[in-house]
C-alpha positions in Angstrom: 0.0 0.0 0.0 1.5 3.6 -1.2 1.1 6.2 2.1 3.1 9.1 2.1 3.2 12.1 4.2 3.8 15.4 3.4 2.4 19.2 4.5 2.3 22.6 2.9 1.8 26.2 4.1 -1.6 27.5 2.2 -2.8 31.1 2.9 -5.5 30.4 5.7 -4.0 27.3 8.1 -1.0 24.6 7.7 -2.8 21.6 6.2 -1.0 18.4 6.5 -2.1 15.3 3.9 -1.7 11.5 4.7 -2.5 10.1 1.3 -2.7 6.5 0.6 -3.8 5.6 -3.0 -6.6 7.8 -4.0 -7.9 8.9 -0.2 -6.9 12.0 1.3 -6.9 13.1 4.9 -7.0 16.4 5.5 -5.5 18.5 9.2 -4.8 22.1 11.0 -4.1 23.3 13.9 -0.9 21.4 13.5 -2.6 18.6 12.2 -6.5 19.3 11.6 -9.2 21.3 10.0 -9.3 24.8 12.1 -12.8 26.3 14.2 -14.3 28.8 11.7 -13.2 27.4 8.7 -16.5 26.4 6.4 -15.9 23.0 4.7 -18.3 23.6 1.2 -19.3 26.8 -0.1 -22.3 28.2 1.4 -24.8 30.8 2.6 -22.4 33.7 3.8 -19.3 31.6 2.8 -18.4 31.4 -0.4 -14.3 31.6 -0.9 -12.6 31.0 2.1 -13.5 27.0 2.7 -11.9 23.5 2.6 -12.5 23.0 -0.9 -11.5 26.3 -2.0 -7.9 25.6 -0.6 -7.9 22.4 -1.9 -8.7 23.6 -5.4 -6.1 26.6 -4.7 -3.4 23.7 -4.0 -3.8 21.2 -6.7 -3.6 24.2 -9.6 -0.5 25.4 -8.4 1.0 21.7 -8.3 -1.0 20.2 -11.8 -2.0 21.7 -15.3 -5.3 22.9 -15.2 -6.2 19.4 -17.5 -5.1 17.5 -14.7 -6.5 19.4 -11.8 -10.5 19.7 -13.5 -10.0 15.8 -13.1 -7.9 15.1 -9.9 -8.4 18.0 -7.5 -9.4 16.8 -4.3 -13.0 16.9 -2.7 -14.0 16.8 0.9 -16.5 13.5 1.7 -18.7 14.5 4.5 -18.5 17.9 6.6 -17.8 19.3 9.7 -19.7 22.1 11.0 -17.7 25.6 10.7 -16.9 25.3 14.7 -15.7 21.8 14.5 -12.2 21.2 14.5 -10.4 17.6 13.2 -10.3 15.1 10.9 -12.1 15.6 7.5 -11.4 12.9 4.7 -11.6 13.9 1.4 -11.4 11.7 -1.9 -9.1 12.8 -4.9 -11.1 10.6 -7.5 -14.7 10.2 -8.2 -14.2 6.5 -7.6 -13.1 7.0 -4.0 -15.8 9.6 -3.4 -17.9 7.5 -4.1 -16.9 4.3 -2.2 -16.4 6.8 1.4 -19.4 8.3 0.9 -21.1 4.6 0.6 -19.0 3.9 4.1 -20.8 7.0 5.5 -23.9 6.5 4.5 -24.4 2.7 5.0 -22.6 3.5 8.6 -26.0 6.1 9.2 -28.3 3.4 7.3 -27.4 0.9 10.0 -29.0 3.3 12.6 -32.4 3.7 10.5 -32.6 0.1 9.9 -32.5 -0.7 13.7 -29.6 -2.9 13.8 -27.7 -4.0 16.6 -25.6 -1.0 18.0 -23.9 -3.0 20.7 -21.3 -4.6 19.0 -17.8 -2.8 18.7 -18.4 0.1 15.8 -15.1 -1.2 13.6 -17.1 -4.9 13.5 -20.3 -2.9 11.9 -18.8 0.2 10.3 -16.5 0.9 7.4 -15.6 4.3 9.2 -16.0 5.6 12.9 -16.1 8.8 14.4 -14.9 9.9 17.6 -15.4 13.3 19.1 -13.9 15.4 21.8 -16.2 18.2 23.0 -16.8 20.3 26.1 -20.3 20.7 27.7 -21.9 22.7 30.8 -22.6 21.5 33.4 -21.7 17.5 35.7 -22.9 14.8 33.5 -24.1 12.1 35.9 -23.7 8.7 34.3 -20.3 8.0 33.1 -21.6 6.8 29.8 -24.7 7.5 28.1 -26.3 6.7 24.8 -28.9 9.0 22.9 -31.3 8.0 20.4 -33.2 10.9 20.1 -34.2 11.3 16.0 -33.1 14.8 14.4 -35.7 16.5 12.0 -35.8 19.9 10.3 -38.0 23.0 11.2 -38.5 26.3 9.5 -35.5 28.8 11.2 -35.2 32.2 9.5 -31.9 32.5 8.3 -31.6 29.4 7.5 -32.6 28.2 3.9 -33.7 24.6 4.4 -34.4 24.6 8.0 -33.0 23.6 11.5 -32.0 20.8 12.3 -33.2 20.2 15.8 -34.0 17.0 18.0 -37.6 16.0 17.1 -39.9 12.8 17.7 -40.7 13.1 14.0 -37.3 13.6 12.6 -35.1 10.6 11.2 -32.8 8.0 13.5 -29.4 9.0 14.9 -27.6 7.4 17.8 -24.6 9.4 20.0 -22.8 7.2 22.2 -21.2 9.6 25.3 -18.4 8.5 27.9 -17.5 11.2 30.3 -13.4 11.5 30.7 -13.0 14.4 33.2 -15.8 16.5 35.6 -14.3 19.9 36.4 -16.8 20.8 39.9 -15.2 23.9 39.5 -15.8 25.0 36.1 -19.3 23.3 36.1 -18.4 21.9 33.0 -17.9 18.2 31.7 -15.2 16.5 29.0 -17.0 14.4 27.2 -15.8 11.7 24.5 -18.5 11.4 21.8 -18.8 8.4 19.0 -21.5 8.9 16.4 -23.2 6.2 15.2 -24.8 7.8 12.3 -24.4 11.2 10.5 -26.8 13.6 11.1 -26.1 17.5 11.1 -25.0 18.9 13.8 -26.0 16.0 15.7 -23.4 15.7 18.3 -24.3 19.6 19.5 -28.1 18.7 19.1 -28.0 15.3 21.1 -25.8 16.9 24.0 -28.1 19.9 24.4 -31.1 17.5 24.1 -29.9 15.5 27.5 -29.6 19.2 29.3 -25.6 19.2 28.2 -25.4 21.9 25.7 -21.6 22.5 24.0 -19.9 25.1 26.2 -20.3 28.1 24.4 -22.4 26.9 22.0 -24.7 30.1 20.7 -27.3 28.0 19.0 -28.5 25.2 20.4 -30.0 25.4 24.1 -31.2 22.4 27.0 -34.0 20.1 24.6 -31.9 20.0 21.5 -33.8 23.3 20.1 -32.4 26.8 19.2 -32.2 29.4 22.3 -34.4 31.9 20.7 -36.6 31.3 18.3 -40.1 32.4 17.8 -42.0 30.2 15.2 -44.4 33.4 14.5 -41.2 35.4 13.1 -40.3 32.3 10.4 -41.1 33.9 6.6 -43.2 31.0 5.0 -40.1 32.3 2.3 -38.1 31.4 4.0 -36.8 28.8 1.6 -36.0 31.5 -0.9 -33.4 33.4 1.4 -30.5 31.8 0.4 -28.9 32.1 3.6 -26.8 35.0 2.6 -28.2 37.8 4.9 -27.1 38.2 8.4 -29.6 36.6 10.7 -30.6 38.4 13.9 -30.3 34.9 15.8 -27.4 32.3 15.8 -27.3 30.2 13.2 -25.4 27.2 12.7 -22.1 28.1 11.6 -21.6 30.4 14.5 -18.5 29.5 16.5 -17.8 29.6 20.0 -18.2 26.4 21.4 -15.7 23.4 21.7 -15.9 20.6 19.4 -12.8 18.0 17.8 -13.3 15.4 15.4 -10.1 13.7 17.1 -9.9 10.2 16.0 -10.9 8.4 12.6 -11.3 4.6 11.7 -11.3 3.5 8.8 -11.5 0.3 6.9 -8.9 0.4 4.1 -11.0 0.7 1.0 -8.7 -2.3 -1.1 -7.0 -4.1 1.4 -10.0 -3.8 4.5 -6.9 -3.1 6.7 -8.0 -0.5 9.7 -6.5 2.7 9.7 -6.8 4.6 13.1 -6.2 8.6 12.0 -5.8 10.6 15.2 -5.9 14.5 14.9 -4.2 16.0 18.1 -6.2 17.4 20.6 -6.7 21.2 21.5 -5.5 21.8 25.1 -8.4 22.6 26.3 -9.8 19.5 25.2 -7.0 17.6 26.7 -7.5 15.7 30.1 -4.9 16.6 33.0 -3.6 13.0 32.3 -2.8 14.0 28.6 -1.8 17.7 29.2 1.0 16.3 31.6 2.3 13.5 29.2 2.4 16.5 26.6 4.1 18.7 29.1 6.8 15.6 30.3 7.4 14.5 26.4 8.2 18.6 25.6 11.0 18.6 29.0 12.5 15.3 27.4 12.7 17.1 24.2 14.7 20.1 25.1 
């Protein structure tokens, strides 16, 4: 199997490539996709994004001939405020078999199957989250099956997505790492066991755990203000590009990593475990003092 490593400076962020074959994965930070960067095009984004710098890169290493057929193409998204690991195909052939992994991986949630066995033994690809919530979670580890749906949300073109009864399966399994009394605040690890939008932010909020700093979603899995008199029945016809008197959801401010990646090799089925290093604040006091000791050895 061809892997090869390599990073270049780009005008927004350091972006660092593991490429094996025809599958890309994409990093900041040092190693992963920055908060406030906008994955795809969209409502008041249009130029600074993911694929825009991606685009940027492969003209200025190919002819354009070569870069209309090769250039490459994020696979699912990350919401603006997400940091982390976002995989991204460089041929239509290996967009299309990832975005199969995604889906069936979400499919298995809608067709009710069993959840219980280890995600690698049922999935193609896992995600793991880091993310930062208010207040103690009680139960070390808690699952949420609470289905997302869409309602009308001005500012939004095709809705909110918001935790609803009605809305389609999704499935958030939570283990608490660290409970700062102090702080009020918990760290949370977060595997999702389908792909919603915004789902991790919307399940959290939904149990009373709302992302710290999170200007959106509030305790129930619904927006913090929102008054379903105000919605335009135009709504759909916005666009999305004026600024919205309420939060929206690719406002920023809350704490959210896509920190580790499985993947089953799309040739050779091997697993490949991507890891994205974690933001300190993200970090437990176990991890922030390994960090700290590995830096002293390194001087």
């Amino acid at each position: 199997m061809d892997r090869c490593l390599f990073c270049e400076r780009t005008e927004l962020q350091l972006v660092i490539y593991l490429v094996w074959g025809h599958v890309v994965m994409l990093a900041n930070s040092a190693l992963n996709k920055p908060s406030g960067l906008q994955v795809l095009p969209g409502g008041l984004f249009q130029q600074r994004t993911v694929l825009s710098q991606l685009q940027w890169r492969e003209s200025e290493q190919s002819t354009l001939l070569a870069s209309r057929e090769q250039h490459p193409v994020p696979v699912h998204r990350l919401g603006r405020g997400t940091s982390g690991i976002l995989l991204c195909a460089k041929t239509k052939i290996a967009k299309s078999r990832l975005s199969i992994y995604f889906a069936d991986g979400t499919s298995l949630i809608g067709g009710k199957r069993n959840t219980t066995k280890e995600p690698s033994s049922v999935r193609k690809i896992s995600k793991i989250y880091r993310a930062l919530v208010n207040g103690l979670v009680d139960e070390d580890e808690v699952i949420i099956s609470e289905p997302i749906g869409v309602i009308k949300y001005p500012g939004v073109a095709k809705g909110l997505y918001v935790a609803s009864p009605s809305g389609k399966p999704a499935l958030s399994k939570v283990k608490v790492l660290e409970r700062n009394m102090q702080g009020n605040c918990s760290l949370v690890q977060v595997e999702i066991q389908s792909g919603r939008p915004h789902q991790i932010r919307i399940h959290l909020s939904f149990i009373g755990h709302p992302l710290l700093g999170d200007p959106l979603y509030d305790i129930g899995g619904k927006p913090r203000c929102f008054d379903s008199q105000s919605v335009d029945e135009d709504f759909a016809q916005d666009g999305g590009y004026c600024r919205p008197q309420h939060a929206v959801p690719g406002d920023c401010g809350y704490f959210l990593h896509a920190h580790q990646l499985l993947l089953t090799h799309p040739v050779t089925d091997e697993v490949i475990k991507i890891p994205a290093p974690l933001p300190s604040i993200l970090q437990t006091q176990r991890e922030a003092q390994s960090i700290q000791q590995e830096a002293v050895r390194n001087l």
